[in-house]
C-alpha positions in Angstrom: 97.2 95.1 122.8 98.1 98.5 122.7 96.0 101.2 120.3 98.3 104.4 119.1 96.6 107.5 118.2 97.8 110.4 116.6 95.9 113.4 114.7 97.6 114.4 112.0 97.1 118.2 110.9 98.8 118.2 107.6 100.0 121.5 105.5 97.6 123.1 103.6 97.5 121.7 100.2 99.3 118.6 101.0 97.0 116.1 101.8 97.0 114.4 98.3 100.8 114.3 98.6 100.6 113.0 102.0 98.1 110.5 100.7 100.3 109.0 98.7 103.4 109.0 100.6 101.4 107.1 103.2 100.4 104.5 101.1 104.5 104.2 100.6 104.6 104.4 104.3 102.3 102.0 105.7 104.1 99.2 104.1 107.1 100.2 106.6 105.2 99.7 109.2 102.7 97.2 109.0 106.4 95.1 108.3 107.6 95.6 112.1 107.8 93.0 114.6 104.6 93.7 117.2 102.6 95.1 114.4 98.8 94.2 114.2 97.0 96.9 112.4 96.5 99.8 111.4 93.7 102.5 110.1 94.3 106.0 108.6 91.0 108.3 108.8 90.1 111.3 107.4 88.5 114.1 108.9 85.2 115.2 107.2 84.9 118.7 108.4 88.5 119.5 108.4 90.0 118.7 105.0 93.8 118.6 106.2 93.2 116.8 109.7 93.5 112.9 110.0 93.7 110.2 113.0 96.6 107.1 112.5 95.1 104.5 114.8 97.8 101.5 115.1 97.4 98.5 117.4 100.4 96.9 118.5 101.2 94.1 120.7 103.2 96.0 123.0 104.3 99.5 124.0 108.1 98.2 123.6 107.2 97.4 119.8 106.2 100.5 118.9 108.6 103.1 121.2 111.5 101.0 120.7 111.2 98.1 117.9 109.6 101.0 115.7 111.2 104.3 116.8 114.9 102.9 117.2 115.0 101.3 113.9 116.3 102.2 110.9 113.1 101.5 109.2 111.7 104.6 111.3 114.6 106.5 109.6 112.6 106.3 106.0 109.1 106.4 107.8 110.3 109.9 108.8 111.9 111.3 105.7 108.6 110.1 103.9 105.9 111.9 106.4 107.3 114.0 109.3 107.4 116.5 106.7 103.8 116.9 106.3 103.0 117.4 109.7 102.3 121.3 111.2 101.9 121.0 114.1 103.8 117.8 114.7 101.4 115.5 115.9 101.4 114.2 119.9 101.3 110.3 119.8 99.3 108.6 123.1 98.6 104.9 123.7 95.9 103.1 124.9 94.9 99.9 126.5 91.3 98.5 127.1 90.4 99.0 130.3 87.4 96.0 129.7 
């Protein structure tokens, strides 16, 4: 299993918006082959900062089966917009 973080610092009076165009979102991806989960947090002392923690059977799912499809196409349009800065994505595996 591999766990994908990114911290989303959305624009200033958009996080309702972004909200809901997440909601939209997440049933893109949660549909892609490799997909086991996922979690969208908000940050309590910053009101326009959030974490997208997605676990995924492998690296290959999410960098290729995810990013190269066309699905990723509408994930972007829905969300990328949002984003200042645009977030850095890393990966983890358990070390355990």
């Amino acid at each position: 299993m591999i766990l994908e973080q990114a911290n989303l610092h959305i624009k200033a009076g958009e996080s309702e918006m972004f909200e809901k165009a997440f909601k939209e979102a997440q049933k893109i991806i949660s549909s892609m082959n490799g997909y086991i989960r996922h979690d969208l947090l908000k940050c309590i002392e910053e009101k326009d900062k959030y974490v997208l923690l997605v676990e995924w059977q492998t690296i290959e799912d999410h960098e290729i089966g995810f990013r190269k499809s066309s699905e990723y196409q509408v994930w972007k349009k829905l969300l990328h917009h949002f984003y200042d800065p645009f977030p850095v994505v890393e990966h983890y595996k358990s070390v355990l």
